[in-house]
HTML snippet that shows the backbone in 3Dmol.js (N, CA, C, O; Angstrom):
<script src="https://3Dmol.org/build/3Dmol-min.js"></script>
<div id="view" style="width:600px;height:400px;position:relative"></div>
<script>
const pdb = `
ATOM      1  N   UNK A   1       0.839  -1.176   0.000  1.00  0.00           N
ATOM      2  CA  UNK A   1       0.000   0.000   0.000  1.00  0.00           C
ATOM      3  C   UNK A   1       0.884   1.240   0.000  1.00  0.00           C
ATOM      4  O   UNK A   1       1.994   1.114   0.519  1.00  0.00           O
ATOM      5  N   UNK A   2       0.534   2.452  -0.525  1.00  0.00           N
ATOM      6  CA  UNK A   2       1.360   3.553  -0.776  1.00  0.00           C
ATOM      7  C   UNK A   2       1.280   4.228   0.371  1.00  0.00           C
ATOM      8  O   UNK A   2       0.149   4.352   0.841  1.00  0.00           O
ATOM      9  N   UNK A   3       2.063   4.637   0.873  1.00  0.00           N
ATOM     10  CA  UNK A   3       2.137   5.633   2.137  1.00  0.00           C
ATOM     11  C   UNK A   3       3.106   7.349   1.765  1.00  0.00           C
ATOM     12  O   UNK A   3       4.324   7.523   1.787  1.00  0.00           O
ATOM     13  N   UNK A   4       2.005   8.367   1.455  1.00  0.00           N
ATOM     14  CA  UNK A   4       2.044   9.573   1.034  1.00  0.00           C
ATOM     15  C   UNK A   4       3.049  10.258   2.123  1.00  0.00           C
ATOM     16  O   UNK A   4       3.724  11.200   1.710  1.00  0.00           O
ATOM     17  N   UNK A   5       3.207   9.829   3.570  1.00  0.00           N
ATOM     18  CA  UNK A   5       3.824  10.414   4.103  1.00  0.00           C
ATOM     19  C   UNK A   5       5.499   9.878   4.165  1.00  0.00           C
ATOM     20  O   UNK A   5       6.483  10.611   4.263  1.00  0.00           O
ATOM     21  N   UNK A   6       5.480   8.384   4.078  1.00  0.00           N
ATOM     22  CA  UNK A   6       6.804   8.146   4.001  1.00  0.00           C
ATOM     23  C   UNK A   6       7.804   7.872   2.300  1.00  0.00           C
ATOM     24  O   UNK A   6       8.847   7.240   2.129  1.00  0.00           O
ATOM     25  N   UNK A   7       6.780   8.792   1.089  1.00  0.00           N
ATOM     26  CA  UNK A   7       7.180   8.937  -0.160  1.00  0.00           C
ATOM     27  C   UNK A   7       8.366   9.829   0.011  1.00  0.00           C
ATOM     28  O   UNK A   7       8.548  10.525   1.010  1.00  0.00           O
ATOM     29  N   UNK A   8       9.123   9.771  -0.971  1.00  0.00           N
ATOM     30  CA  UNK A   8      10.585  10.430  -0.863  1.00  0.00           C
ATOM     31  C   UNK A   8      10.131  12.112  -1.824  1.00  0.00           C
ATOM     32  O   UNK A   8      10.822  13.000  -2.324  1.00  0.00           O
ATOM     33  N   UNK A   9       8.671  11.880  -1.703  1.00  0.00           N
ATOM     34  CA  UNK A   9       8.116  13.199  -2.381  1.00  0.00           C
ATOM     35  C   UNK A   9       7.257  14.238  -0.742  1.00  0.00           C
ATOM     36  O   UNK A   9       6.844  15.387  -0.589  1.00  0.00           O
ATOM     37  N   UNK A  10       7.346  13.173   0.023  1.00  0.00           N
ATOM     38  CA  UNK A  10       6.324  13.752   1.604  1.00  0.00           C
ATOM     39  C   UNK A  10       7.452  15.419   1.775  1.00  0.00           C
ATOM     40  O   UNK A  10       8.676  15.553   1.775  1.00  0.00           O
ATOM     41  N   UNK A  11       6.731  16.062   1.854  1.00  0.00           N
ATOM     42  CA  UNK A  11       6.715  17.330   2.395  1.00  0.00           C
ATOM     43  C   UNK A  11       6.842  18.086   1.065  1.00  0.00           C
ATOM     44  O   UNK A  11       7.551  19.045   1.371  1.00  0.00           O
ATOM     45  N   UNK A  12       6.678  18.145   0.336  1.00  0.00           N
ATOM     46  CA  UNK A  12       6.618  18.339  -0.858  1.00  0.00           C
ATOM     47  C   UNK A  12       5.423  19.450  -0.898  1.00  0.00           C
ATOM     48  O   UNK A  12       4.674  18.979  -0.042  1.00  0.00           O
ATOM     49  N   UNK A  13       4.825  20.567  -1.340  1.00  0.00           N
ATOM     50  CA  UNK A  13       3.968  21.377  -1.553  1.00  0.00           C
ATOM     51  C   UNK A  13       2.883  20.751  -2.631  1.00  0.00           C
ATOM     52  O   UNK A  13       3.284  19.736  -3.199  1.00  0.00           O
ATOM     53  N   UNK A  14       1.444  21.259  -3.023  1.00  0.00           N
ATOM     54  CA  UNK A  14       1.106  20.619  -3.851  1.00  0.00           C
ATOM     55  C   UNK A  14       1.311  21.328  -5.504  1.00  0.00           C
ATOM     56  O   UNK A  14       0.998  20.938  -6.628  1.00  0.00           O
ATOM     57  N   UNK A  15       1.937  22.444  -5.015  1.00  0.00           N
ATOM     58  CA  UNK A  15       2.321  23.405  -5.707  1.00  0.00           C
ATOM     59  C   UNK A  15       3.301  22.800  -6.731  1.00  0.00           C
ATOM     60  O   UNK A  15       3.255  22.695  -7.957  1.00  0.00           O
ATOM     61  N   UNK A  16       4.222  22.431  -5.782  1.00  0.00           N
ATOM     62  CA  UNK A  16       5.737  21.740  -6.200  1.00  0.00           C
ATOM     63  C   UNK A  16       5.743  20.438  -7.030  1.00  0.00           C
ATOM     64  O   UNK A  16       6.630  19.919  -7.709  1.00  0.00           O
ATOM     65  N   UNK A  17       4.376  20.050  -6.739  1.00  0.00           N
ATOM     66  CA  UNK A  17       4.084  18.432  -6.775  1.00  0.00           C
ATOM     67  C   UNK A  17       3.466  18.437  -8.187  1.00  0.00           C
ATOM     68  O   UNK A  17       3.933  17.664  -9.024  1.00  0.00           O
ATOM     69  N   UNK A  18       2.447  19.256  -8.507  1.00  0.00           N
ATOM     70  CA  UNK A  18       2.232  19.675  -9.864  1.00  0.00           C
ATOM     71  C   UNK A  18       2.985  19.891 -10.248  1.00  0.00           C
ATOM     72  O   UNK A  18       3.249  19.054 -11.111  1.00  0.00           O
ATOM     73  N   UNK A  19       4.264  21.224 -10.128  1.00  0.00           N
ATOM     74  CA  UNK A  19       5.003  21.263 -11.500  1.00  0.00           C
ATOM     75  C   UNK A  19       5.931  20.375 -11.436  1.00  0.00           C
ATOM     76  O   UNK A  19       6.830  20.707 -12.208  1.00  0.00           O
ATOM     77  N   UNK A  20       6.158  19.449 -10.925  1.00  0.00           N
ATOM     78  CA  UNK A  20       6.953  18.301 -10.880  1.00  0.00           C
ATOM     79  C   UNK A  20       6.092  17.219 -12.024  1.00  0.00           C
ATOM     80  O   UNK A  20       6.729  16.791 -12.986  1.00  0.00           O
ATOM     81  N   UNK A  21       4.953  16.913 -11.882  1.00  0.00           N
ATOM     82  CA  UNK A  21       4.369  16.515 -12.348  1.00  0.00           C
ATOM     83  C   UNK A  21       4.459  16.716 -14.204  1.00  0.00           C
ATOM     84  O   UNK A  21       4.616  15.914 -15.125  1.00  0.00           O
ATOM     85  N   UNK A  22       4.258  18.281 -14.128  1.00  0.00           N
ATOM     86  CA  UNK A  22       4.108  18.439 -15.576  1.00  0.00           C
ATOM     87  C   UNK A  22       5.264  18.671 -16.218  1.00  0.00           C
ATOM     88  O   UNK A  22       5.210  18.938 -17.419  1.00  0.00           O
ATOM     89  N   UNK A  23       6.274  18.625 -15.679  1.00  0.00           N
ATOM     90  CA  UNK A  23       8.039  18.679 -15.639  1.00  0.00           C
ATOM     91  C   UNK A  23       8.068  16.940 -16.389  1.00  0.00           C
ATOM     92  O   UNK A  23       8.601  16.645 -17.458  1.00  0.00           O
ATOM     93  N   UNK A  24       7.383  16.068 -15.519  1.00  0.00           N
ATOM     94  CA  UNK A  24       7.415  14.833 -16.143  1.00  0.00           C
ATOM     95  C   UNK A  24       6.556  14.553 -17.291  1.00  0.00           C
ATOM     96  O   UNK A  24       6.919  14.052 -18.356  1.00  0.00           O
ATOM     97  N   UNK A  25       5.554  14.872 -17.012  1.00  0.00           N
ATOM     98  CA  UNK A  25       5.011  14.597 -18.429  1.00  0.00           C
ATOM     99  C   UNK A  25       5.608  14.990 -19.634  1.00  0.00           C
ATOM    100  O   UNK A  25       5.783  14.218 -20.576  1.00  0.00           O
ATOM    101  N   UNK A  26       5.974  16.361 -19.626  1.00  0.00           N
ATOM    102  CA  UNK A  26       6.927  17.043 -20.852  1.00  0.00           C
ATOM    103  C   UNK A  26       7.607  16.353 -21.536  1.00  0.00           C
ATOM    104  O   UNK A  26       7.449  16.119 -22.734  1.00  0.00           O
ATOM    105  N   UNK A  27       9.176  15.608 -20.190  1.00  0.00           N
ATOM    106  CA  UNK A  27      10.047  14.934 -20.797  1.00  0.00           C
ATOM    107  C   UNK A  27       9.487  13.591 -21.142  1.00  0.00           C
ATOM    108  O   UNK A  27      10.227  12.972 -21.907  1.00  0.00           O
ATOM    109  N   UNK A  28       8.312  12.914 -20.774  1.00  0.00           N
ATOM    110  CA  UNK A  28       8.140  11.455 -21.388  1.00  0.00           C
ATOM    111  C   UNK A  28       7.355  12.110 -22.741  1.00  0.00           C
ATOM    112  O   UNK A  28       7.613  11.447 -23.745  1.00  0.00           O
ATOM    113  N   UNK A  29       6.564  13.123 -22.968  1.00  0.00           N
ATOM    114  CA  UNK A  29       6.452  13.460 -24.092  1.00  0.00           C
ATOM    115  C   UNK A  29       7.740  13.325 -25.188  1.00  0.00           C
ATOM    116  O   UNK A  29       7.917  12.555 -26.132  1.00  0.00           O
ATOM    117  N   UNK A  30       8.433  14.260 -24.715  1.00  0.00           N
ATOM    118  CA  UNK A  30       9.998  14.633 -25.665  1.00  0.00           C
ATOM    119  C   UNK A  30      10.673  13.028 -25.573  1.00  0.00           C
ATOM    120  O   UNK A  30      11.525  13.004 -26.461  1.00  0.00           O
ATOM    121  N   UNK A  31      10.652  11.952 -25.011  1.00  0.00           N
ATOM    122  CA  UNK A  31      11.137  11.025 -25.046  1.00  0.00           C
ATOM    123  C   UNK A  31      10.640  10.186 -25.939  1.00  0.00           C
ATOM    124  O   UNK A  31      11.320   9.381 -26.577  1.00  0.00           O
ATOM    125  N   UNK A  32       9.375  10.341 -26.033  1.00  0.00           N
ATOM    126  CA  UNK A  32       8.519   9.134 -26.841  1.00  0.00           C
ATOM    127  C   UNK A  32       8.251   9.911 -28.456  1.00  0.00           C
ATOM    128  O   UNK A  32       8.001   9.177 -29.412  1.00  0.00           O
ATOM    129  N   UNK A  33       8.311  11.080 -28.601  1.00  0.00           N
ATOM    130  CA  UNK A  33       8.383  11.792 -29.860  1.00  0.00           C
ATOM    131  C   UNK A  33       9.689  11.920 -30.465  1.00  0.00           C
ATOM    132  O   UNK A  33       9.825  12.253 -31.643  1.00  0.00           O
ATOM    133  N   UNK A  34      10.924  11.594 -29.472  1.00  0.00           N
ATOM    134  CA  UNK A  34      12.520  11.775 -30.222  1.00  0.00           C
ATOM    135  C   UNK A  34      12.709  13.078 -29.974  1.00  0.00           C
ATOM    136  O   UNK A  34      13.705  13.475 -30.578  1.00  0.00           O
ATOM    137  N   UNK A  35      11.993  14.212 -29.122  1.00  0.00           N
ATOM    138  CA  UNK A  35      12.681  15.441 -28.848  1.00  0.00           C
ATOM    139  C   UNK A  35      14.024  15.483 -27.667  1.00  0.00           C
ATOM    140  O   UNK A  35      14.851  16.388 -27.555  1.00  0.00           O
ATOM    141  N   UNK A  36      13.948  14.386 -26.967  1.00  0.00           N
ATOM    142  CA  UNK A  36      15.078  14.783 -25.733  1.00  0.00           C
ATOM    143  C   UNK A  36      16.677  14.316 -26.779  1.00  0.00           C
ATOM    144  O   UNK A  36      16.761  13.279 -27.437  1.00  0.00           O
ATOM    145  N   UNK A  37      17.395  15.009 -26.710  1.00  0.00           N
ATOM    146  CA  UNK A  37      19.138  14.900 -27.007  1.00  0.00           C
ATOM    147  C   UNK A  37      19.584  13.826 -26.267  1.00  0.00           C
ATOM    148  O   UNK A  37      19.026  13.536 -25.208  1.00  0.00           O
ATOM    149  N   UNK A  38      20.627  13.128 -26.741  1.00  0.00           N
ATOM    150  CA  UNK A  38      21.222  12.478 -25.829  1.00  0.00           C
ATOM    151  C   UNK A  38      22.475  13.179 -26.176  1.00  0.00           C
ATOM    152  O   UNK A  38      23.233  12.499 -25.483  1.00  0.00           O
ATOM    153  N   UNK A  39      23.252  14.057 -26.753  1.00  0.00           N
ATOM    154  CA  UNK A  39      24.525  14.073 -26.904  1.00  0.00           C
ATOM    155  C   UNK A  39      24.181  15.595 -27.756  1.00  0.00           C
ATOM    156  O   UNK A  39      23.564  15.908 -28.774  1.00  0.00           O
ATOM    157  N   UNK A  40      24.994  16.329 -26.654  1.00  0.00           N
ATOM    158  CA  UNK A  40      24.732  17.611 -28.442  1.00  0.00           C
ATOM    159  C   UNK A  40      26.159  18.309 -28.609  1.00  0.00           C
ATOM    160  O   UNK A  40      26.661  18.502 -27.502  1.00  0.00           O
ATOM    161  N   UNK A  41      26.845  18.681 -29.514  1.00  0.00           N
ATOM    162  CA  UNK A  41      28.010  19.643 -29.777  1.00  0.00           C
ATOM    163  C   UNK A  41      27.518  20.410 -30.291  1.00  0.00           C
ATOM    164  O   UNK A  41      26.425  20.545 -30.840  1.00  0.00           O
ATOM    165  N   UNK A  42      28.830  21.309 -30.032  1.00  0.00           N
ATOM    166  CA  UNK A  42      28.604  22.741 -30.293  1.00  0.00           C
ATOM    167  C   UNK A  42      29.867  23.168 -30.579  1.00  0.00           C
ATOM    168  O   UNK A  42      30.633  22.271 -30.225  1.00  0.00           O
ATOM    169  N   UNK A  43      30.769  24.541 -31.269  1.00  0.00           N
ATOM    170  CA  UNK A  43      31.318  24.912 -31.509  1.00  0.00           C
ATOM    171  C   UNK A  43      31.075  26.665 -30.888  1.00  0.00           C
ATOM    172  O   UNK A  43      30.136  27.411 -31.163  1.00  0.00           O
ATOM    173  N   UNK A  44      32.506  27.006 -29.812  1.00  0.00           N
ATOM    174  CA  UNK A  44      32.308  28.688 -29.704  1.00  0.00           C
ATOM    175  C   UNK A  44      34.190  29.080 -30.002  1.00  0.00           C
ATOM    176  O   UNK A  44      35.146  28.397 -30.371  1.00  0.00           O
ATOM    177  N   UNK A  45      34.047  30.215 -29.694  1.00  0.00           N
ATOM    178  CA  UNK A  45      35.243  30.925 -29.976  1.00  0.00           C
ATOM    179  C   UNK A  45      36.621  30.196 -29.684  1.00  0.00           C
ATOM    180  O   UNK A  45      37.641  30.266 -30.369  1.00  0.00           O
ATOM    181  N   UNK A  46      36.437  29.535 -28.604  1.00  0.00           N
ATOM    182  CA  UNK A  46      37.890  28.716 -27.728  1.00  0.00           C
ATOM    183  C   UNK A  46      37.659  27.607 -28.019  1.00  0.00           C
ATOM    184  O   UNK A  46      38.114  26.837 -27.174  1.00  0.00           O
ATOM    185  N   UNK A  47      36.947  26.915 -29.164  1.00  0.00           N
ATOM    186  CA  UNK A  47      36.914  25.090 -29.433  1.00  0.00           C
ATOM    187  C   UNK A  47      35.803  24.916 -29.319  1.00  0.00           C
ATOM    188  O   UNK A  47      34.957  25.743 -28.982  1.00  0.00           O
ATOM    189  N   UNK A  48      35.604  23.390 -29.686  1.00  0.00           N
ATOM    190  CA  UNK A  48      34.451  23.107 -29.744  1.00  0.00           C
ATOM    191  C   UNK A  48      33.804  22.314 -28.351  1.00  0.00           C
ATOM    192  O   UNK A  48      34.756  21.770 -27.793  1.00  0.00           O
ATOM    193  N   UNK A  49      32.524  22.054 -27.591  1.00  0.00           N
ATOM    194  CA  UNK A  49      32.105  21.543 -26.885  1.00  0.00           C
ATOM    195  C   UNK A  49      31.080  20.374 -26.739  1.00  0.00           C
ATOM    196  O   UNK A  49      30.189  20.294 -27.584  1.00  0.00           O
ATOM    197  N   UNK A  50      31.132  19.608 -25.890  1.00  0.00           N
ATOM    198  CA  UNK A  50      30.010  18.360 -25.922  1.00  0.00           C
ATOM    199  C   UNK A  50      29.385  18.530 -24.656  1.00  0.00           C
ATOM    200  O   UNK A  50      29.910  19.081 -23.689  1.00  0.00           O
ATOM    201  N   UNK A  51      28.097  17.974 -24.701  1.00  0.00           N
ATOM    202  CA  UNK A  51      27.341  18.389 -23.901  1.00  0.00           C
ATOM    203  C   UNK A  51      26.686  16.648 -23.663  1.00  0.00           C
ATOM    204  O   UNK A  51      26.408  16.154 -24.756  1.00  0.00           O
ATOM    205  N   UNK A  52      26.452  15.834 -22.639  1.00  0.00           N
ATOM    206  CA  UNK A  52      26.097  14.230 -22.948  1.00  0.00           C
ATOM    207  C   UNK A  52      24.671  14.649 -21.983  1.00  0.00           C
ATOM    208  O   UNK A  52      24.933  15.686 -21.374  1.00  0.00           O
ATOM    209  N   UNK A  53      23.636  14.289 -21.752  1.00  0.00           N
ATOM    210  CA  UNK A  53      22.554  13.963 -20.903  1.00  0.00           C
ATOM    211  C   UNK A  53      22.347  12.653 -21.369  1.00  0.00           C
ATOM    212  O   UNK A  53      22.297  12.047 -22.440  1.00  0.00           O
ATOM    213  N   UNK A  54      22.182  12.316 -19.425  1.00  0.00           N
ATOM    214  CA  UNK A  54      21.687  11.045 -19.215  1.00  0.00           C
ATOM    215  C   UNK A  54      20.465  10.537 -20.188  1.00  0.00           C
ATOM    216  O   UNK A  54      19.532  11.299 -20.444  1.00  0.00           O
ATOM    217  N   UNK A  55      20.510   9.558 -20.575  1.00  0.00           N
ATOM    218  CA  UNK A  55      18.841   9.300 -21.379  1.00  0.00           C
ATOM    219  C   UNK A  55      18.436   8.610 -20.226  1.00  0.00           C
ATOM    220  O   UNK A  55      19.182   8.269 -19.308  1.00  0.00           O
ATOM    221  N   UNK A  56      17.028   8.384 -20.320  1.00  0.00           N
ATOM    222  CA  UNK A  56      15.945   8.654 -19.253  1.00  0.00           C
ATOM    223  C   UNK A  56      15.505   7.619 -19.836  1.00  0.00           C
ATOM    224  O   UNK A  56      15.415   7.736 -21.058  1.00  0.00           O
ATOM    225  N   UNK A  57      15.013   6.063 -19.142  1.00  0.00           N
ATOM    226  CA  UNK A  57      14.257   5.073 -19.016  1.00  0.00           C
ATOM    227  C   UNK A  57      12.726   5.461 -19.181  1.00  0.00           C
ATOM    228  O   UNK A  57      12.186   6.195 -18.354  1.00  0.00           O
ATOM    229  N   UNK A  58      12.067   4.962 -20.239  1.00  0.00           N
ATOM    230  CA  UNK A  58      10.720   4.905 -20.357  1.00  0.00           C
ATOM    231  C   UNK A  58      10.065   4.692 -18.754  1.00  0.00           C
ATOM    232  O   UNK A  58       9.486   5.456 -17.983  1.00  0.00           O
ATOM    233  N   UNK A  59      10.353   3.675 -18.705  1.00  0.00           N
ATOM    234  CA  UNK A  59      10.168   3.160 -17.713  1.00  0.00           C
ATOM    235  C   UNK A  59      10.186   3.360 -16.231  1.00  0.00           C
ATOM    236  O   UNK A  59       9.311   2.918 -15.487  1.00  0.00           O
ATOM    237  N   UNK A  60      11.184   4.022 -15.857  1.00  0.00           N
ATOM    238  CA  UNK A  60      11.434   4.846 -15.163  1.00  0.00           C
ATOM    239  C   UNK A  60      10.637   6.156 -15.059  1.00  0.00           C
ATOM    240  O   UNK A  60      10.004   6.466 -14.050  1.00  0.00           O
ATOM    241  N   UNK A  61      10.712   6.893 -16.159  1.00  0.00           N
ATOM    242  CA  UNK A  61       9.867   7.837 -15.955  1.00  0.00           C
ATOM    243  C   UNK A  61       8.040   7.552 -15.792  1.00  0.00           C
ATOM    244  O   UNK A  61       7.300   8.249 -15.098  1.00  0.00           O
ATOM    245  N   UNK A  62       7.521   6.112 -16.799  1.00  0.00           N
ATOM    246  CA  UNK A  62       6.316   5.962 -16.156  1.00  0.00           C
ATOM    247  C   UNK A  62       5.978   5.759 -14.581  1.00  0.00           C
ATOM    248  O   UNK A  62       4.819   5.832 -14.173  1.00  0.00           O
ATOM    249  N   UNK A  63       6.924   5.534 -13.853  1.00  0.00           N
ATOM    250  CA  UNK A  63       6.995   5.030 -12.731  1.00  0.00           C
ATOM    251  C   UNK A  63       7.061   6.214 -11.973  1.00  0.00           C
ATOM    252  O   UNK A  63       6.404   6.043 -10.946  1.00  0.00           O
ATOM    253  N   UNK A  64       7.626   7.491 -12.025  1.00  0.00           N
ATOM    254  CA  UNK A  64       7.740   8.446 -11.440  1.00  0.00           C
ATOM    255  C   UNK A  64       6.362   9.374 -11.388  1.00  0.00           C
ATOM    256  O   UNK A  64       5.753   9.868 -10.439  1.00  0.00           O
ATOM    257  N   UNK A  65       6.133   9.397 -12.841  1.00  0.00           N
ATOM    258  CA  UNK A  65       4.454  10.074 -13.275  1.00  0.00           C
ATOM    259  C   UNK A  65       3.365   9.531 -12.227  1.00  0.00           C
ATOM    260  O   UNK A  65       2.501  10.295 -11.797  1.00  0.00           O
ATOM    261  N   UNK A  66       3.439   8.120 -11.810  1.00  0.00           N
ATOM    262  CA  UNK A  66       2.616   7.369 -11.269  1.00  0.00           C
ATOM    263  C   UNK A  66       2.692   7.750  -9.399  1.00  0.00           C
ATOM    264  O   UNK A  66       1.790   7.725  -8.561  1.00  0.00           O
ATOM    265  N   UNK A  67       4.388   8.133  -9.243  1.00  0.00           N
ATOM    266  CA  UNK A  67       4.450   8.260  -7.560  1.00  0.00           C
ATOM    267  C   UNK A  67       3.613   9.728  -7.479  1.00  0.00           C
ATOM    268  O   UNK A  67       2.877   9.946  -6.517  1.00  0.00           O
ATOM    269  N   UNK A  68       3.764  10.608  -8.443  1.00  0.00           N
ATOM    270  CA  UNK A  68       3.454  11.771  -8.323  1.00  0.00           C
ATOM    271  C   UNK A  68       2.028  11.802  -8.311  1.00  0.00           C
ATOM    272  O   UNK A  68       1.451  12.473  -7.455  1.00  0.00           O
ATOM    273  N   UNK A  69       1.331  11.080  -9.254  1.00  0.00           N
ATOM    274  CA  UNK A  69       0.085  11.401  -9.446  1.00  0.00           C
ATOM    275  C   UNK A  69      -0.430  10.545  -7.616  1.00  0.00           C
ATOM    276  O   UNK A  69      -1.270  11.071  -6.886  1.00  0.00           O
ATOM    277  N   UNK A  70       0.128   9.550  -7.342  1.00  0.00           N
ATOM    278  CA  UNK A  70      -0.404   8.837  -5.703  1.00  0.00           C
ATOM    279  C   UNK A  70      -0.130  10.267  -4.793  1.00  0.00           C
ATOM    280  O   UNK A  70      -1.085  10.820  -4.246  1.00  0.00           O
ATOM    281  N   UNK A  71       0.967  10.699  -4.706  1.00  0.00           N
ATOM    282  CA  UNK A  71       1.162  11.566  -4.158  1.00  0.00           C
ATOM    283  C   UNK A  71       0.409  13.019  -4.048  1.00  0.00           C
ATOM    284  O   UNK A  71       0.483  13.797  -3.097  1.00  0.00           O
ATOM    285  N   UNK A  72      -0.315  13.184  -5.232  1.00  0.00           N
ATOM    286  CA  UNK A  72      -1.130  14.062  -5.215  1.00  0.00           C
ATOM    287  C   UNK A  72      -2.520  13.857  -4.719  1.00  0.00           C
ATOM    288  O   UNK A  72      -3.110  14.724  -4.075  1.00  0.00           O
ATOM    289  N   UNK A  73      -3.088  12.590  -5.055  1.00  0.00           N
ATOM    290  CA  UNK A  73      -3.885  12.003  -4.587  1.00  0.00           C
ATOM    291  C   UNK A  73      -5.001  11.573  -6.105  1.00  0.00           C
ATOM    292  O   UNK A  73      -6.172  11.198  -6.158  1.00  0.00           O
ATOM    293  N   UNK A  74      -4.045  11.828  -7.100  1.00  0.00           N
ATOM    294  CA  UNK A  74      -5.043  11.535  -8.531  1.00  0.00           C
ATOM    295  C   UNK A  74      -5.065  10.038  -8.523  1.00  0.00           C
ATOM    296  O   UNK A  74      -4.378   9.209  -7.925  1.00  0.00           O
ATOM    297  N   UNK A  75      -6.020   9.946  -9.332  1.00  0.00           N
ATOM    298  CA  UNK A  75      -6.576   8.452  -9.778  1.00  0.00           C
ATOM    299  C   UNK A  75      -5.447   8.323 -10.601  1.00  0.00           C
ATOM    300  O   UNK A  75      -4.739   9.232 -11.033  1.00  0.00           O
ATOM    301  N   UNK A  76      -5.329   6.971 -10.803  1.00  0.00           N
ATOM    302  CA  UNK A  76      -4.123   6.326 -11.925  1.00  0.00           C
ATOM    303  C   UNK A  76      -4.509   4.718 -12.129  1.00  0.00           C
ATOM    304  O   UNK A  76      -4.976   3.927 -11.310  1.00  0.00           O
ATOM    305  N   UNK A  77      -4.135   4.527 -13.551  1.00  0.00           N
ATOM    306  CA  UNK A  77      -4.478   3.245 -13.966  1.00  0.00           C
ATOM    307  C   UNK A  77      -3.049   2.445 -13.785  1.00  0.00           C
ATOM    308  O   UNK A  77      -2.015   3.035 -14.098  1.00  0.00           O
ATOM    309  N   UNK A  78      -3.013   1.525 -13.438  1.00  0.00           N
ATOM    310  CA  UNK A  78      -2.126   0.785 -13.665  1.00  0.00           C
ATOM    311  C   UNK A  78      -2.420  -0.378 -14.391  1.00  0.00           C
ATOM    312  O   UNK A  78      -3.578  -0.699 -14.658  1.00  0.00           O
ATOM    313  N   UNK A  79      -1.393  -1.055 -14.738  1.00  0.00           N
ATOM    314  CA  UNK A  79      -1.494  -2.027 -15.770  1.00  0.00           C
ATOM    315  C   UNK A  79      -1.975  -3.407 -15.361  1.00  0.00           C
ATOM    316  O   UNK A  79      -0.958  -4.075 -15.181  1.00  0.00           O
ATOM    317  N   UNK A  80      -3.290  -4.306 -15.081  1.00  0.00           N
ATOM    318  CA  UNK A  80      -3.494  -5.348 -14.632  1.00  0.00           C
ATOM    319  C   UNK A  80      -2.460  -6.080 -15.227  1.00  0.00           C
ATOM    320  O   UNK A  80      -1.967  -5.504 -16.196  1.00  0.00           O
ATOM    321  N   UNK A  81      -1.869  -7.414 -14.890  1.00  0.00           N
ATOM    322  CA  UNK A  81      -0.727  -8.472 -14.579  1.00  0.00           C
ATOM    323  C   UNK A  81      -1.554  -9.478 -15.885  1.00  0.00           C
ATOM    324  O   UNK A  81      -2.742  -9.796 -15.925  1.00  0.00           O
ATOM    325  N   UNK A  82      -0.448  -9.814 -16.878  1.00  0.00           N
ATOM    326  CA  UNK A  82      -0.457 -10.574 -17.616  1.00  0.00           C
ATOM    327  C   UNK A  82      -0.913 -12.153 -16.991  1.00  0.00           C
ATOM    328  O   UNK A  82      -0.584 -12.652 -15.915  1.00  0.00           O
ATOM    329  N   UNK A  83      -1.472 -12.522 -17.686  1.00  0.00           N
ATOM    330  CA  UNK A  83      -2.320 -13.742 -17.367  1.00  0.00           C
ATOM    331  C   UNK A  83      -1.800 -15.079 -18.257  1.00  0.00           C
ATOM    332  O   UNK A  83      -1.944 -14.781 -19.443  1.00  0.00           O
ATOM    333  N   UNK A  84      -1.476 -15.881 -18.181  1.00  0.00           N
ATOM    334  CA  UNK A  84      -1.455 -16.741 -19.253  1.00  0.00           C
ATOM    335  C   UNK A  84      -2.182 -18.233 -19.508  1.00  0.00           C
ATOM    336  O   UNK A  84      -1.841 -19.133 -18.740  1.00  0.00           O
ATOM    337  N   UNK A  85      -3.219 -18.552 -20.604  1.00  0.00           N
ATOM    338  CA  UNK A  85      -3.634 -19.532 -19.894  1.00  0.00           C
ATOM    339  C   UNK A  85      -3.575 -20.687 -21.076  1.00  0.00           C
ATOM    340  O   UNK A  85      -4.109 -20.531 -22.175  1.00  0.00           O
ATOM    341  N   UNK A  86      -2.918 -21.752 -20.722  1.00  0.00           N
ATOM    342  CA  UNK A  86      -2.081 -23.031 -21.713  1.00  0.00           C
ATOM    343  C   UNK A  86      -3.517 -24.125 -21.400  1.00  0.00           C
ATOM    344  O   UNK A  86      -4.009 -24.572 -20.364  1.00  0.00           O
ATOM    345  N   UNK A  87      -3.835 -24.253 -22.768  1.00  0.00           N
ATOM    346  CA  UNK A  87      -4.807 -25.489 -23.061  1.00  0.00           C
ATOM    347  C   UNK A  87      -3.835 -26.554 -23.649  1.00  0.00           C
ATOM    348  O   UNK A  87      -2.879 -26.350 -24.396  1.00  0.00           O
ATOM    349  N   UNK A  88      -4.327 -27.833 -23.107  1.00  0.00           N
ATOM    350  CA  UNK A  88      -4.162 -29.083 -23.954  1.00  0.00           C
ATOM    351  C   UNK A  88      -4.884 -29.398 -25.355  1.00  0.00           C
ATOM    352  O   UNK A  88      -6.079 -29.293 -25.629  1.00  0.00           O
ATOM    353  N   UNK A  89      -3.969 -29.753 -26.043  1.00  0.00           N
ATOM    354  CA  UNK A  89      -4.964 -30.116 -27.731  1.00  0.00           C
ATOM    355  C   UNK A  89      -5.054 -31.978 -27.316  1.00  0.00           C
ATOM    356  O   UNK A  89      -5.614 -32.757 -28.088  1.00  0.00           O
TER     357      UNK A  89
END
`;
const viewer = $3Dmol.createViewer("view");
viewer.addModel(pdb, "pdb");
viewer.setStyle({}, {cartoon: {color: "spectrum"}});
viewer.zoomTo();
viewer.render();
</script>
């Protein structure tokens, strides 16, 4: 069972908790459309530069969307558990 107070999000504002929220949605947007970089260069006056960001787990981030939305207290679907069921011929 989820416990809102001992989340590593507890004391958190609900203020904070929203734009955290829509902070996540953004980047799983930009993740699943091909907008987030993983690597960008650049060139300025003194040489050129690289810039690397972490790439970000699908997965991970669905998982975060989900503490936030418990944490806020929104409804959320989760995924019922694969079932499998083997007949004899």
């Amino acid at each position: 069972m989820y416990d809102s107070s001992t989340s590593p999000l507890a004391g958190m504002t609900q203020v904070q908790l929203q734009a955290a929220l829509l902070a996540a949605q953004k980047a799983y947007i930009e993740l699943m459309t091909g907008g987030r970089a993983v690597e960008l260069s650049y060139a300025q006056g003194d040489g050129s530069r690289t810039v690397k960001y972490e790439k970000i787990d699908q997965q991970m981030l669905e998982q975060f969307i989900e503490m936030l939305k418990r944490q806020l207290g929104m409804p959320y679907q989760r995924r019922r558990p694969l079932r499998f069921r083997f007949t004899r011929r």
